[in-house]
C-alpha positions in Angstrom: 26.2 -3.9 -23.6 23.7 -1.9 -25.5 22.5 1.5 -24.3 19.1 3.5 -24.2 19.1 5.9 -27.1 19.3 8.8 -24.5 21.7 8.3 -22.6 21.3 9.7 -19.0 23.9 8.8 -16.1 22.4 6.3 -14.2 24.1 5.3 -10.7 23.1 2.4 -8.7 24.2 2.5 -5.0 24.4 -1.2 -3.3 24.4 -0.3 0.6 26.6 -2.8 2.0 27.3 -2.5 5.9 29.9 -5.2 7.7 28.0 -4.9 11.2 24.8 -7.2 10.1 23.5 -9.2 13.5 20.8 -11.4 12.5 23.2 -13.2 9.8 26.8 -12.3 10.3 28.6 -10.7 7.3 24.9 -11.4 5.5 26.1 -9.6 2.3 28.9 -11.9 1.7 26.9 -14.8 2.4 26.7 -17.0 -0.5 23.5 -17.8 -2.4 23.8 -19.7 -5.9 27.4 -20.0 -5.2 27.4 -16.0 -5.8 27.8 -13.3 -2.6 24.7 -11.4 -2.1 26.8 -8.5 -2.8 28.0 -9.7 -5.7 24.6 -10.8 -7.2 23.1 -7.4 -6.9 26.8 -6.0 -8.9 25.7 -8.5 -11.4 22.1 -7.2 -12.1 23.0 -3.9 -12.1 26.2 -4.2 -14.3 23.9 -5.7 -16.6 20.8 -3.3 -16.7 20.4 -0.9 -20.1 20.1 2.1 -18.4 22.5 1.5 -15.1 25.5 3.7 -16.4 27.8 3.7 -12.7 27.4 0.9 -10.0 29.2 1.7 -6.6 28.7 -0.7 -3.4 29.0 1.5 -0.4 30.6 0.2 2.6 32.6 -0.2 5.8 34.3 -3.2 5.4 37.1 -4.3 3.4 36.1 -8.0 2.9 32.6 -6.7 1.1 35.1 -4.0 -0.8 36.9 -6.6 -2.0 34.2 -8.6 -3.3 32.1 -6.0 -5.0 35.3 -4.6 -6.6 36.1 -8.2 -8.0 32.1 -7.7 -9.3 32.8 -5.1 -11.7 32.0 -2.0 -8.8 33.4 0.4 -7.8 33.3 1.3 -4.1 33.0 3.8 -1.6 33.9 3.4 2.1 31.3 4.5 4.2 32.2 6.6 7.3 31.7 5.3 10.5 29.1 8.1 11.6 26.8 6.6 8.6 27.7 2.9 9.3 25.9 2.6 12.5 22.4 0.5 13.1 20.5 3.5 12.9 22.1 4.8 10.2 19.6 5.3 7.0 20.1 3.7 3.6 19.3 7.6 2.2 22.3 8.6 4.0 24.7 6.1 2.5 22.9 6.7 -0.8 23.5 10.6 -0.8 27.3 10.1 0.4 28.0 7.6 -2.5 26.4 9.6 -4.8 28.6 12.8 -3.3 31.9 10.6 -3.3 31.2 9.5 -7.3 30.1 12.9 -8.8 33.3 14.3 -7.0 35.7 11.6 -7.9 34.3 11.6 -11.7 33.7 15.4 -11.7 30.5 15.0 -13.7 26.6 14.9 -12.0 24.0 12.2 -12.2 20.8 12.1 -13.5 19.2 9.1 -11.4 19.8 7.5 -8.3 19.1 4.1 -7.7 19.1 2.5 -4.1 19.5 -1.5 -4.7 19.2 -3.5 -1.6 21.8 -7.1 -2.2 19.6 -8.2 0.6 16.8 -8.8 -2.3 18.7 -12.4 -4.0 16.1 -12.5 -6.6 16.3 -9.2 -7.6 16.7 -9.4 -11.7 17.8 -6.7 -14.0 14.7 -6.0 -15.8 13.3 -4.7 -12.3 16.3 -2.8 -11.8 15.5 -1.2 -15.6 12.2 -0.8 -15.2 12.4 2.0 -12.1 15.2 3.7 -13.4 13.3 4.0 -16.7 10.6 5.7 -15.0 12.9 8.4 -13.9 15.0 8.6 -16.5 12.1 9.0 -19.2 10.6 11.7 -16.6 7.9 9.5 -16.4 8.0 9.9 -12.6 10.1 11.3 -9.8 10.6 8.3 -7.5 9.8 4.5 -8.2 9.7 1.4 -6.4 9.6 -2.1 -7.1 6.4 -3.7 -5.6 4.2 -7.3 -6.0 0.6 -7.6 -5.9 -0.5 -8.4 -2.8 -4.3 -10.0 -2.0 -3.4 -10.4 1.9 -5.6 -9.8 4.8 -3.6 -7.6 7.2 -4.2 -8.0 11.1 -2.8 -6.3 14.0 -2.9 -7.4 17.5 -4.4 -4.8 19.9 -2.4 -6.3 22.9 1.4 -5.5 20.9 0.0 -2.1 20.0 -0.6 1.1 22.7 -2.5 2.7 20.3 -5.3 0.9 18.3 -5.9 1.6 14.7 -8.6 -0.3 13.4 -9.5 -0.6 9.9 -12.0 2.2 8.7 -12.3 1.9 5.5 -14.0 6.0 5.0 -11.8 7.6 7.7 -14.9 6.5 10.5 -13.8 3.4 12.6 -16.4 0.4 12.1 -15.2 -0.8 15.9 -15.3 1.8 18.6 -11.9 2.5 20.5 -11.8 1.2 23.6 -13.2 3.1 26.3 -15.7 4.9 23.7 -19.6 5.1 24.2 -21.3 2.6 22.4 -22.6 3.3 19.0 -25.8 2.7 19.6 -25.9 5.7 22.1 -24.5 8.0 19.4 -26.5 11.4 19.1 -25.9 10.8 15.1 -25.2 7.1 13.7 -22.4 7.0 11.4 -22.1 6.3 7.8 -22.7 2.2 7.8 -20.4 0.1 6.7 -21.3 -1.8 3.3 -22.0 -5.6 3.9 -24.6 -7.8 2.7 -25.3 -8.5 6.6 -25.4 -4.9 7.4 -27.5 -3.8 4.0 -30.1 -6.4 5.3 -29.8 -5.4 8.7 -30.1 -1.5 8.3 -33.5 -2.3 5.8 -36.1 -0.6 7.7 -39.5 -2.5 8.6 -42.7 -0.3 7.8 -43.3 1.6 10.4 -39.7 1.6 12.5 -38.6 3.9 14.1 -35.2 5.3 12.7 -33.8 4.6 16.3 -34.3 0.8 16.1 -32.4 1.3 12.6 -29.2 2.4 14.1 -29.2 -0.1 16.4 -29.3 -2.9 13.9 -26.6 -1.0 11.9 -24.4 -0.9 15.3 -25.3 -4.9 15.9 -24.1 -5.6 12.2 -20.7 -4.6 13.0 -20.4 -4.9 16.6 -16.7 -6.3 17.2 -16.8 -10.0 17.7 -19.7 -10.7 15.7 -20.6 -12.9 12.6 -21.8 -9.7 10.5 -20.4 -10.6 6.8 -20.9 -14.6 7.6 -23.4 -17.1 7.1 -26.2 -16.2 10.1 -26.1 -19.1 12.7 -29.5 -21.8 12.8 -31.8 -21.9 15.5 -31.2 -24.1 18.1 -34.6 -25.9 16.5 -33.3 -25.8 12.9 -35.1 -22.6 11.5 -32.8 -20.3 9.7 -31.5 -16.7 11.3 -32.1 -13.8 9.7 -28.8 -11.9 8.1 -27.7 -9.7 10.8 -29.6 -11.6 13.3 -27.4 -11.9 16.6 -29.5 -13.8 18.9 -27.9 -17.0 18.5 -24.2 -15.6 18.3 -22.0 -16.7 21.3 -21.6 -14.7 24.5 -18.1 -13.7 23.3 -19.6 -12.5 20.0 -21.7 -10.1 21.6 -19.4 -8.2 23.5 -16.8 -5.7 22.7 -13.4 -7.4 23.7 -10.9 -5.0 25.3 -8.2 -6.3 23.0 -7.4 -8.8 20.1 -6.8 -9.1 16.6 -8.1 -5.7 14.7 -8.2 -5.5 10.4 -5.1 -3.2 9.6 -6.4 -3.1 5.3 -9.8 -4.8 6.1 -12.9 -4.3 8.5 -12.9 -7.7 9.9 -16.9 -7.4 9.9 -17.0 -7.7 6.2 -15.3 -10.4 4.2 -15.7 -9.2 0.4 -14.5 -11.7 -2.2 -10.8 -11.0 -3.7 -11.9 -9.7 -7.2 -14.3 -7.6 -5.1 -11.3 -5.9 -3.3 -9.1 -2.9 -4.8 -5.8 -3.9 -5.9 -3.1 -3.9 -3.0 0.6 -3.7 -3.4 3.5 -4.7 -1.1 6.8 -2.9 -1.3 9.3 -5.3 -2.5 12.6 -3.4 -0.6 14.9 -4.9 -3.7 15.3 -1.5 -5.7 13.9 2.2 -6.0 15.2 4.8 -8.4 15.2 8.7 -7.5 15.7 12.1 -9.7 19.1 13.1 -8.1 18.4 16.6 -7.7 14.5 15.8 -6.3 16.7 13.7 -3.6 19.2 16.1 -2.7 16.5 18.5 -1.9 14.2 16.0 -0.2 16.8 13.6 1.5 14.4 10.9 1.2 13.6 8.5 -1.6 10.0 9.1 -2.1 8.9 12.5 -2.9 6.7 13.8 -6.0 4.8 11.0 -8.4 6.1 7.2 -7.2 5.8 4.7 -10.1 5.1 1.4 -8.9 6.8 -1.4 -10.8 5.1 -4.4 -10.6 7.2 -7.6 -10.0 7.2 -11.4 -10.1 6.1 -12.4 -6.4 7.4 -15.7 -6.1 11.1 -13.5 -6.0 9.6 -11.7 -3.2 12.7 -12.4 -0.9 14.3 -10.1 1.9 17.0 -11.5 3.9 17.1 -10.8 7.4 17.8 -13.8 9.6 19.6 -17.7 8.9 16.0 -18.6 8.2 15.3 -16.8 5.2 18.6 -17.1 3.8 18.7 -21.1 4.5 15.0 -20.7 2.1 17.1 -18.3 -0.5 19.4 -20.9 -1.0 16.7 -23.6 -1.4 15.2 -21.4 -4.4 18.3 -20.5 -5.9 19.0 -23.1 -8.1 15.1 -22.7 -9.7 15.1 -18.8 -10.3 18.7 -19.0 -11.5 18.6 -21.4 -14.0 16.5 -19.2 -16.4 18.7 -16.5 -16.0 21.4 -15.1 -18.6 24.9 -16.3 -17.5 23.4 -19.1 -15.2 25.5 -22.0 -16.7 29.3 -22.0 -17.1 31.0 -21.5 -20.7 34.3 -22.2 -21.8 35.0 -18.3 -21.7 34.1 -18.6 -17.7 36.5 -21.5 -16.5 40.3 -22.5 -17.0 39.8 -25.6 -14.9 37.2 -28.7 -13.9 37.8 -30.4 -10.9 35.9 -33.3 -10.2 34.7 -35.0 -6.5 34.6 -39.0 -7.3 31.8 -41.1 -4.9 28.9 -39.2 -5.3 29.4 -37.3 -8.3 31.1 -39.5 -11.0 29.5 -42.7 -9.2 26.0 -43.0 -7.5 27.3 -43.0 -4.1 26.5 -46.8 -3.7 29.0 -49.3 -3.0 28.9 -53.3 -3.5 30.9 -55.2 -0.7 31.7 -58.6 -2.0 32.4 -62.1 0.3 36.4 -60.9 0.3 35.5 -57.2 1.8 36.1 -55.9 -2.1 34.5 -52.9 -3.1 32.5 -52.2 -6.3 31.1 -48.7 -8.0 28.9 -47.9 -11.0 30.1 -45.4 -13.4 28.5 -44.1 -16.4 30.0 -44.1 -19.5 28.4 -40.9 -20.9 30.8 -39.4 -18.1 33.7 -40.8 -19.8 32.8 -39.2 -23.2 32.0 -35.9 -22.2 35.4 -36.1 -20.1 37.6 -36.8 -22.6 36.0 -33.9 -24.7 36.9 -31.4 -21.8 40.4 -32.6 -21.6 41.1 -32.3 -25.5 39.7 -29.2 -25.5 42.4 -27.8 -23.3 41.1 -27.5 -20.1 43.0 -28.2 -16.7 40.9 -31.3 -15.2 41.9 -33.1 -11.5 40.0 -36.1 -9.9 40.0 -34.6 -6.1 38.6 -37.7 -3.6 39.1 -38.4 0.2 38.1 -42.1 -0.8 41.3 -44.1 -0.4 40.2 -47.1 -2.1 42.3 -47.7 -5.2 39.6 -47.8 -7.4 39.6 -44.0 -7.7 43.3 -44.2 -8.6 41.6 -46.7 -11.6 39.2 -44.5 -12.6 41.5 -41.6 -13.1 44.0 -43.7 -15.5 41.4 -44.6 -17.4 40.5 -41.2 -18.4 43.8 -40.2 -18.4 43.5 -37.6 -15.8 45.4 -36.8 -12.9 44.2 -37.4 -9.1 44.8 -36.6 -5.5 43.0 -39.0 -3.7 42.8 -40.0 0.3 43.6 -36.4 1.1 41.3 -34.7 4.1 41.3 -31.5 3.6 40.4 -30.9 0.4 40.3 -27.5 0.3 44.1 -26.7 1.1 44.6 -29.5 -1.7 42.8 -27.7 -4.4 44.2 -24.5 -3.4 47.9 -25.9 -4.1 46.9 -27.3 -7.2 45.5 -23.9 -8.3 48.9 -22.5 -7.1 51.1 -25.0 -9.2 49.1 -24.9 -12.4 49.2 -21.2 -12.6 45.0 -21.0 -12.3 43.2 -18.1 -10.2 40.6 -20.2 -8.2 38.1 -18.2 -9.7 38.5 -19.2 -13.0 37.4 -23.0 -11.8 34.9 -25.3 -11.8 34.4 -27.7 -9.2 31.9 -30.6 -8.7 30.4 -31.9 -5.5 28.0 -33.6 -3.7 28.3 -33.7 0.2 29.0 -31.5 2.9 33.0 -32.2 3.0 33.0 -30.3 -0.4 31.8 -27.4 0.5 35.3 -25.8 1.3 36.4 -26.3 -2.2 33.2 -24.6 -3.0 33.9 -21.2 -1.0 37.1 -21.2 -2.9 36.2 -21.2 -6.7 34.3 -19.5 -9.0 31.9 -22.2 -10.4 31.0 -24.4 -7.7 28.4 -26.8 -9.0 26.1 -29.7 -7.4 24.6 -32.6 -8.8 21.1 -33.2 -8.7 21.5 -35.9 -6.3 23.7 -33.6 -3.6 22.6 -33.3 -0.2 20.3 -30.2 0.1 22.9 -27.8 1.4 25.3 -28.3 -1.1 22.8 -27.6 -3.5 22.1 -24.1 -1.6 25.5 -23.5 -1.8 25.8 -24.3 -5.8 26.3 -21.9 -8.6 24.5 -24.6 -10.8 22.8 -27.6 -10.4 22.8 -30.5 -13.0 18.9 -31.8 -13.5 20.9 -35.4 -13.7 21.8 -37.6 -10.3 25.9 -38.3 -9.7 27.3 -41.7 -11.4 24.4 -41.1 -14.1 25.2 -38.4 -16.8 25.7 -35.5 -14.5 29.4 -35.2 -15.9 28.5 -35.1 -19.1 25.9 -32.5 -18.7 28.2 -30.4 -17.6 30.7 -30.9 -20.3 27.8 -30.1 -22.4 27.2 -26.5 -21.1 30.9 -25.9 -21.3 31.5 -27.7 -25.1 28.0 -27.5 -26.2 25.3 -30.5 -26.7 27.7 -32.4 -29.0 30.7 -31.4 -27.1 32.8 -30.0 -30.2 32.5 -26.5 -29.8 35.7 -26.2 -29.4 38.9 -26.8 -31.5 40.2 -30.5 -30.5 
């Protein structure tokens, strides 16, 4: 892995608690086929200027999996693994556990949340480049963000409206009226109001702050079309006479502008650009957060990010729609399809995956499937090219049985549990499960794909299997998935390897 030409020690800290509530061990949970935990090792292990990556936890299971990652881990004491505990306090006791255990300081500090699936490594780069270049002192991954932001009054004691100078457009409730003001305040800019606030020849200045007060009076249409006359003559902007009752008066509560005065709608290219903090990654200059204890202190760079990654998982929801977008963002990534140097073994489901899941029922109760022949080329390229393969079906129909001698392969068929079947297999052929490829379609294979390395779906797989896939062919089962795969593992004309 190539280096930045100055070299500065980098360490990224994964914060990895066992006690999640909302979604159960959530950082082992699989996305891609890959444990959240395990897909934030990967992006950071990969980074140019990442030098150290440690995941720091509670829990063995998570230690387990983030040292098969390529981390190395800390185990978090039990006074910093609470609920309230702070992600800076897991941060600064990693980084204390690795500088003493290495006996040599870091430069940076990264906080990575595994939380983040779609984090990518260029992000992760990108703020610890800004610290590492002195650029800045802190950075933060964030996505442009265009988003009206409202806050209802009734959820919150104390009511913040938007105001825009530091003066509040609305007036707090239980405040005098505007209008009664000994000094009217700065107006706030609207076509409405600017037509409004206009003076006649002649006004007096008094009648002026009144229309500025009836331009922006909570409730009312300032910053909208004017309403018609009920006999079809067009209001005036910033005329209120034909608003409704409701408009008119101040409501004691509701929906208040938290980055907007609801009174004035300006167009988006009109507005100043807004950010939303991603939570994925933030880098820190150690020493700035030793002495701060906090991981925003001096000049913050703001990385800007892809927003459609824009993910945080917190409940089943969001991690049922992570696993929905998995298999689009990861198919453009670097490592995102298997290779021959990834797998010692293909095992294949049969109805499904090598057929179309159809089956013809003659007169006689006979049962017929459709195979593809492609399949049948591209599997008799992965089995001279050395590779363990195994046909693994509860279908008890002999035609399975048929299939398998014809490509010369050997099968377990009619078996229940699948699972326990491939694990034996594993066990007698001398192949860490990790180190295999298996292919499915339906819900009863997703046991077999908790226990290897490469589970992957075919395009036609129910939607939860494809959640729970590494990779997903872009071809159905019983039409060419097969030998797409052969293809990523041989190559497009499936002789990259010595036959």
């Amino acid at each position: 892995m190539s280096r930045p030409p100055t070299v500065r020690r980098v360490l990224a800290v994964i914060p990895a608690r066992g006690g999640s509530k909302g979604v159960p061990a959530k950082t082992l949970a699989p996305v891609g086929g890959v444990p959240l935990v395990a897909r934030a090792v990967r992006e950071c292990r990969a980074a140019r200027y990442v030098t150290d990556v440690v995941v720091s936890t509670d829990d063995q299971a998570i230690a387990a999996a983030a040292r098969q990652a390529g981390a190395e881990v800390v185990l978090r004491p039990a006074a910093i693994a609470g609920d309230t505990a702070t992600s800076e306090a897991a941060v600064l006791h990693a980084r204390d556990t690795h500088e003493a255990l290495h006996g040599a300081p870091v430069d940076v500090v990264l906080l990575v949340q595994c939380t983040s699936p779609f984090l990518i490594r260029e992000d992760i780069d990108a703020v610890a480049a800004a610290v590492a270049t002195r650029t800045a002192d802190t950075a933060v991954t964030v996505a442009p963000f265009h988003g009206f932001i409202w806050r209802d009054t009734g959820d919150d004691p104390v009511p913040t409206p938007f105001t825009g100078t530091g003066a509040s457009a609305e007036p707090a409730p239980g405040a005098a009226p505007a209008a009664t003001a000994a000094a009217p305040a700065e107006p706030v800019s609207s076509p409405a109001a600017d037509v409004a606030t206009a003076p006649a020849p002649g006004a007096a200045p008094a009648a002026v702050a009144e229309s500025v007060t009836t331009a922006v009076a909570p409730g009312s249409f300032a910053g909208r079309e004017a309403a018609p006359a009920s006999d079809g003559t067009p209001a005036a902007a910033g005329d209120t006479r034909h608003t409704s009752p409701a408009a008119s008066a101040a409501p004691a509560a509701g929906g208040q502008g938290v980055n907007h005065d609801k009174a004035f709608r300006p167009r988006r290219q009109d507005r100043p650009q807004d950010f939303l903090e991603t939570g994925a990654a933030y880098a820190m200059d150690a020493a700035g957060f030793r002495t701060h204890r906090h991981r925003f202190f001096g000049r913050t760079e703001l990385v800007r990010t892809d927003p459609a990654r824009v993910l945080e998982i917190d409940d089943p929801h969001e991690l049922a729609r992570a696993r929905a977008l998995a298999p689009l963002f990861d198919a453009e990534r670097p490592g995102a399809l298997p290779t021959a140097q990834d797998i010692d073994a293909v095992v294949l489901d049969f109805d499904g995956t090598q057929t179309d899941d159809r089956v013809l029922i003659d007169s006689d109760g006979r049962e017929f499937v459709s195979v593809h022949r492609g399949d049948g080329l591209g599997i008799a390229a992965l089995r001279r090219s050395g590779l363990k393969l195994l046909i693994l079906s509860t279908e008890q129909n002999p035609v399975v049985a048929a299939r398998a001698r014809k490509l010369k392969l050997p099968v377990l068929h009619g078996i229940d549990r699948k699972d326990l079947a491939l694990k034996q297999w594993c066990e007698e052929q001398g192949i860490a499960p990790e180190r295999v490829l298996y292919v499915g379609n339906d819900v009863n294979d997703l046991p077999c794909f908790a226990l290897v390395g490469w589970p992957v779906a075919v395009a036609s797989a129910h939607d939860v299997v494809r959640g729970a896939a590494r990779a997903v062919t872009t071809l159905p089962g019983g039409d060419g998935a097969i030998r797409e795969i052969a293809g990523w593992i041989l190559g497009p004309s499936l002789d990259s390897l010595p036959k």
